[in-house]
Backbone as ProteinMPNN parsed JSONL, in Angstrom:
{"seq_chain_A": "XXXXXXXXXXXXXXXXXXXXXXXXXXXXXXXXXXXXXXXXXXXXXXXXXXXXXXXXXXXXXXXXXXXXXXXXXXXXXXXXXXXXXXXXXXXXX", "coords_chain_A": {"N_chain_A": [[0.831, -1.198, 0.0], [1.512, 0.802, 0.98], [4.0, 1.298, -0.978], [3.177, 2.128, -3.325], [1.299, 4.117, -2.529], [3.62, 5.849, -2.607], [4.337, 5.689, -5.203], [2.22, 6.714, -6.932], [2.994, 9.881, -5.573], [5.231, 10.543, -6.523], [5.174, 10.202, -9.517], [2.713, 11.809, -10.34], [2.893, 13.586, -8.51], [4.94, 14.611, -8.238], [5.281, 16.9, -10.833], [5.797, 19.762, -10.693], [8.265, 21.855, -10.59], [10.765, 24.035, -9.228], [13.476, 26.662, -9.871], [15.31, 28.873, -8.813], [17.331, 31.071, -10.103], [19.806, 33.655, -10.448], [19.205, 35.791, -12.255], [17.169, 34.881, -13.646], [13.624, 33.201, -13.42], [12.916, 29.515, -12.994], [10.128, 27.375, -13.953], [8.976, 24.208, -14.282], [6.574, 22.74, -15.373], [4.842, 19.822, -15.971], [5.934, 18.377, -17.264], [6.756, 20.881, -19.263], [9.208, 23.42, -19.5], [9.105, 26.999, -18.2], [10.404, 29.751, -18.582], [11.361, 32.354, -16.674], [12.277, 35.71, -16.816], [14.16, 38.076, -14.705], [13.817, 40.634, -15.495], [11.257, 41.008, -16.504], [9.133, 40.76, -14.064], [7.372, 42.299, -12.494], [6.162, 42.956, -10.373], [5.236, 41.188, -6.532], [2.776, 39.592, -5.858], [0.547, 37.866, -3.05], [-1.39, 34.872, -2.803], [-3.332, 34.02, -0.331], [-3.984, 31.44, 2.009], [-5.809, 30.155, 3.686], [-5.873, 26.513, 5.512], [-8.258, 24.279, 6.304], [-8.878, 23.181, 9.737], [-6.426, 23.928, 10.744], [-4.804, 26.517, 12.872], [-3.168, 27.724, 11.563], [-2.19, 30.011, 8.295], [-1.287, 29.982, 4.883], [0.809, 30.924, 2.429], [1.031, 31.889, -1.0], [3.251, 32.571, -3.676], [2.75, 35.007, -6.242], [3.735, 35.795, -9.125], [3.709, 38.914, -10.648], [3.747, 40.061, -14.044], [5.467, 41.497, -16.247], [3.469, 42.754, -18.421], [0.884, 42.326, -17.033], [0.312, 39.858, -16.687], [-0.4, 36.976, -14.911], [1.489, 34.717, -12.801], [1.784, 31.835, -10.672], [3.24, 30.689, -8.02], [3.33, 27.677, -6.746], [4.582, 26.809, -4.175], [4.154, 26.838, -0.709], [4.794, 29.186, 1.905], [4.731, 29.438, 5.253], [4.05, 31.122, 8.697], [5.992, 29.032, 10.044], [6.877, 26.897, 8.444], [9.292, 26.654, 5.28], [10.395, 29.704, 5.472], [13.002, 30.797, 4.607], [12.621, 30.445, 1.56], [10.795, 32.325, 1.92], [12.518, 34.587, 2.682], [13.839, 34.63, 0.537], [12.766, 35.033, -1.966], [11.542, 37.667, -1.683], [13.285, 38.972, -1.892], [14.403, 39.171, -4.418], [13.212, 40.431, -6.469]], "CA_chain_A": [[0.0, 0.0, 0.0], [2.794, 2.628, 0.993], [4.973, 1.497, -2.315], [1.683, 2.464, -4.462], [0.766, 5.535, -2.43], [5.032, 6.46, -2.778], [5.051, 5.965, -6.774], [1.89, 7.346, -6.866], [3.483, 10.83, -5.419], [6.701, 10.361, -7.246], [5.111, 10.075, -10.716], [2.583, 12.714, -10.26], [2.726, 14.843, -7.894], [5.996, 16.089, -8.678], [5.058, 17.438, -11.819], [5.968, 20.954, -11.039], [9.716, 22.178, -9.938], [10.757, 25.512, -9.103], [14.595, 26.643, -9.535], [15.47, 30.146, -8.837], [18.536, 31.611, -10.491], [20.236, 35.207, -10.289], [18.648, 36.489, -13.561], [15.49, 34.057, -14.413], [12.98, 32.024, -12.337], [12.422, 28.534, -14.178], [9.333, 26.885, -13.633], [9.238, 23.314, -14.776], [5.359, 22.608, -15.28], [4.157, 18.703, -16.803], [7.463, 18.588, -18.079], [7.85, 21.698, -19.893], [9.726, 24.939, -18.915], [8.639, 28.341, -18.187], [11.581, 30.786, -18.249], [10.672, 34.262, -16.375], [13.594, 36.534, -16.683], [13.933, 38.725, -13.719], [13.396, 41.657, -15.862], [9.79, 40.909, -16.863], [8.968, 39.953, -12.932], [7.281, 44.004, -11.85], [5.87, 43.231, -8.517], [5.144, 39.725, -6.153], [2.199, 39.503, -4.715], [0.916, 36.745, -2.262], [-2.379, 34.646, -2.297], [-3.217, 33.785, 1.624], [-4.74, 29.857, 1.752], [-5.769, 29.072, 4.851], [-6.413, 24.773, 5.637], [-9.562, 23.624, 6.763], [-8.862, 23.039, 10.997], [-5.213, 24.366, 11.204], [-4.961, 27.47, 12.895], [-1.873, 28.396, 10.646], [-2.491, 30.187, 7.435], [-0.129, 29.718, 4.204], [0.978, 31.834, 1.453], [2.151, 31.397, -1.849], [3.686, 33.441, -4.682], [2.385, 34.77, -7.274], [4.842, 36.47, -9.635], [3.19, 39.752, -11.499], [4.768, 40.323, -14.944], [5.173, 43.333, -16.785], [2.17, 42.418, -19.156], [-0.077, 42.208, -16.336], [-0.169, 38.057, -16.461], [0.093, 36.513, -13.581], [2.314, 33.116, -12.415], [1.434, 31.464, -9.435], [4.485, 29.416, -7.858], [2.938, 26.63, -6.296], [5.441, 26.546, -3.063], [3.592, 27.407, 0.487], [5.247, 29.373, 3.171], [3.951, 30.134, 6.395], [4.92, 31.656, 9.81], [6.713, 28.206, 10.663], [7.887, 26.716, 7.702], [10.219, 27.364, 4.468], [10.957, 30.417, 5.946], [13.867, 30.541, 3.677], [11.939, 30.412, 0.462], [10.218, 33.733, 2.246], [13.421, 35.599, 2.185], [15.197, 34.203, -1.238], [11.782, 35.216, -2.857], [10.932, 38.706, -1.253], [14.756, 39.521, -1.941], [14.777, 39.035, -5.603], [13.126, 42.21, -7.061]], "C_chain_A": [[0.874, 1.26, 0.0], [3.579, 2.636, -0.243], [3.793, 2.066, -3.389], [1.461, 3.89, -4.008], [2.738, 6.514, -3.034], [5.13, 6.962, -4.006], [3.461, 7.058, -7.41], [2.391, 9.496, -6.934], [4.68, 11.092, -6.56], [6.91, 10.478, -8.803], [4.197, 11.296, -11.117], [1.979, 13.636, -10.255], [3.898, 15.366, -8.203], [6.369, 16.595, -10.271], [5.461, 18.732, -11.906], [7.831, 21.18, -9.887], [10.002, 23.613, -10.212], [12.225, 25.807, -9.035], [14.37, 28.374, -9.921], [17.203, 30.821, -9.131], [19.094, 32.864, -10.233], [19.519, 35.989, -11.482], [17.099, 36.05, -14.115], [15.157, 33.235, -12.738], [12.353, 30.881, -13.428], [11.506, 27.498, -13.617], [8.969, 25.397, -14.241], [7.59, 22.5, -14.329], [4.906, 21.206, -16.118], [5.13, 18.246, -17.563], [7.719, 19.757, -19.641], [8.338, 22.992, -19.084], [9.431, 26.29, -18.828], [9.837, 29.18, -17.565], [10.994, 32.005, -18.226], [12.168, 34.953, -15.68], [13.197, 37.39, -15.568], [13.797, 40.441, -14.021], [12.123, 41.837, -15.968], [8.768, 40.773, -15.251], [8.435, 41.959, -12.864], [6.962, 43.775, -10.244], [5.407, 41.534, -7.845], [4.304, 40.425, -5.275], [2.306, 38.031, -3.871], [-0.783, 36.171, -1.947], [-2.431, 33.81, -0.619], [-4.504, 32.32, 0.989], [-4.991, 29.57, 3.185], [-6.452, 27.474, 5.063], [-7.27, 24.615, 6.609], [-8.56, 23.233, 8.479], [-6.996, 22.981, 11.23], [-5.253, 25.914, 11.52], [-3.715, 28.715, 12.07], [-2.38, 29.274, 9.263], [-0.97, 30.482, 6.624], [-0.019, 30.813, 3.178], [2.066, 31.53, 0.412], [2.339, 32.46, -2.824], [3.552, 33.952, -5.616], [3.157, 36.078, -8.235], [3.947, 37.568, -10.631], [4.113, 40.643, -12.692], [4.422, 41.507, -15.589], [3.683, 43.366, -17.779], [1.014, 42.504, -18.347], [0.014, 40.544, -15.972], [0.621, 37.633, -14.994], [0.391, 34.814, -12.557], [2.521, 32.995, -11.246], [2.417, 30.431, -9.054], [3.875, 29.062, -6.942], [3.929, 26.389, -5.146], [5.087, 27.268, -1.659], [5.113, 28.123, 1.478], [4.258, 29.849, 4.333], [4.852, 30.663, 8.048], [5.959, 30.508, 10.549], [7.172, 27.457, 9.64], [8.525, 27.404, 6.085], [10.088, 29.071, 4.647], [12.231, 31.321, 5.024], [13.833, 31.362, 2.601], [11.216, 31.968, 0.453], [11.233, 34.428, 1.563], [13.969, 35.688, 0.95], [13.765, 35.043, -1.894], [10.648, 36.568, -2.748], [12.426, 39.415, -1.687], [15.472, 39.409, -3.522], [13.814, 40.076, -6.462], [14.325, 43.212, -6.269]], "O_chain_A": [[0.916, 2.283, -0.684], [3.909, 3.729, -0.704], [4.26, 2.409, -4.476], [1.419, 4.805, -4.83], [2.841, 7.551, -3.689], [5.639, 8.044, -4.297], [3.63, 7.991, -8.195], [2.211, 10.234, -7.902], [4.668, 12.038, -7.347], [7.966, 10.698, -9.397], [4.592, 11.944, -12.086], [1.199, 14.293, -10.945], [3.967, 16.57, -8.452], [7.499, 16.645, -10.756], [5.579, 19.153, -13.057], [8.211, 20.695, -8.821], [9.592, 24.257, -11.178], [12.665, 25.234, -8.038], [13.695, 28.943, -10.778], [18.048, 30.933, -8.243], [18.419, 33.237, -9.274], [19.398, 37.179, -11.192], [16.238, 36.666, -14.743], [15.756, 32.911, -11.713], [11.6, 31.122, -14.371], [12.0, 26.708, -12.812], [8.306, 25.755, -15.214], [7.413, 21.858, -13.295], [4.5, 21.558, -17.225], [4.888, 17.673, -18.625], [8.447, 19.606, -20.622], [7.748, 23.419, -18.091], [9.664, 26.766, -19.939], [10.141, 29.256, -16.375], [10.389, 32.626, -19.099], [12.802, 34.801, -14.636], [11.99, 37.524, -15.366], [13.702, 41.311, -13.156], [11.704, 42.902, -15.514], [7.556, 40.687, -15.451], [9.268, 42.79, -13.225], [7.438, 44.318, -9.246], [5.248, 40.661, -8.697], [4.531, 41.287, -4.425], [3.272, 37.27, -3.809], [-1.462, 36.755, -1.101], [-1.544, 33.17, -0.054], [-5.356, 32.244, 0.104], [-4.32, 28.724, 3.776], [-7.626, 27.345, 4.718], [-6.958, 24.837, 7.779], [-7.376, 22.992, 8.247], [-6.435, 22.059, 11.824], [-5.666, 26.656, 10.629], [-3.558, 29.936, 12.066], [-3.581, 29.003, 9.261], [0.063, 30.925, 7.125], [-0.926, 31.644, 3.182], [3.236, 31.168, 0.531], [1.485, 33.345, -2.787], [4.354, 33.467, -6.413], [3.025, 37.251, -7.886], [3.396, 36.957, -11.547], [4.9, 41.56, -12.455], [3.447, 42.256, -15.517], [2.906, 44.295, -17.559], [-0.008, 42.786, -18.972], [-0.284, 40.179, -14.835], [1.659, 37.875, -14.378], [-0.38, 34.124, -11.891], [3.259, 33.75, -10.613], [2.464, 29.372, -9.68], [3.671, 29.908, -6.071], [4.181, 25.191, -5.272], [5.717, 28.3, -1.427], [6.197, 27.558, 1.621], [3.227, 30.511, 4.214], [6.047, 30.517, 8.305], [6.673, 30.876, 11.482], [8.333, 27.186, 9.946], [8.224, 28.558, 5.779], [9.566, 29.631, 3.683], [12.144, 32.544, 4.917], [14.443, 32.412, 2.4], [11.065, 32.667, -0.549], [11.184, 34.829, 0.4], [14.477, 36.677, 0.422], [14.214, 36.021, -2.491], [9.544, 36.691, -3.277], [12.4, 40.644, -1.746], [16.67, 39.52, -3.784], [14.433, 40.294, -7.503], [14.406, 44.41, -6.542]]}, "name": "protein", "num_of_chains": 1, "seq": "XXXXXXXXXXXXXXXXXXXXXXXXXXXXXXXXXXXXXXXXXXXXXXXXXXXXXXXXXXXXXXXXXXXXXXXXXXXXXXXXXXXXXXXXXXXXX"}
């Protein structure tokens, strides 16, 4: 049951990957690539998610490009974890 729920996850759920460079952010969606230069990037907002009976609430990224369009990075932070991911990604405009 756990090797089924494992490959399950493994095949996919990790469909989406997020690498953040000095110049681009590359988004790696179903297996193809979405290159967002850090020129085109104007402002980051942040949709707020809170989970059904956790009193935590999460927040994720959503990158606003010069066009107006707007790319949602799929990677939660909240007041207790990736933490990290906060700063690297509030510190790149």
């Amino acid at each position: 049951m756990f090797a089924l729920i494992g490959l399950y996850l493994l095949l996919f759920k990790r469909s989406e990957k997020l690498s953040i460079y000095e110049n681009t952010i590359v988004l790696t969606l179903k297996g193809q690539e979405l290159l967002i230069p850090k020129e085109q990037i104007s402002q980051i907002e942040y949709q707020k998610l809170k989970v059904r009976r956790s009193p935590v609430v999460n927040y994720y990224p959503v990158l606003i490009l010069n066009d107006q369009k707007k790319v949602l990075i799929n990677k939660a932070f909240n007041s207790m974890v990736n933490q990290d991911f906060k700063k690297v990604i509030e510190s790149y405009l």
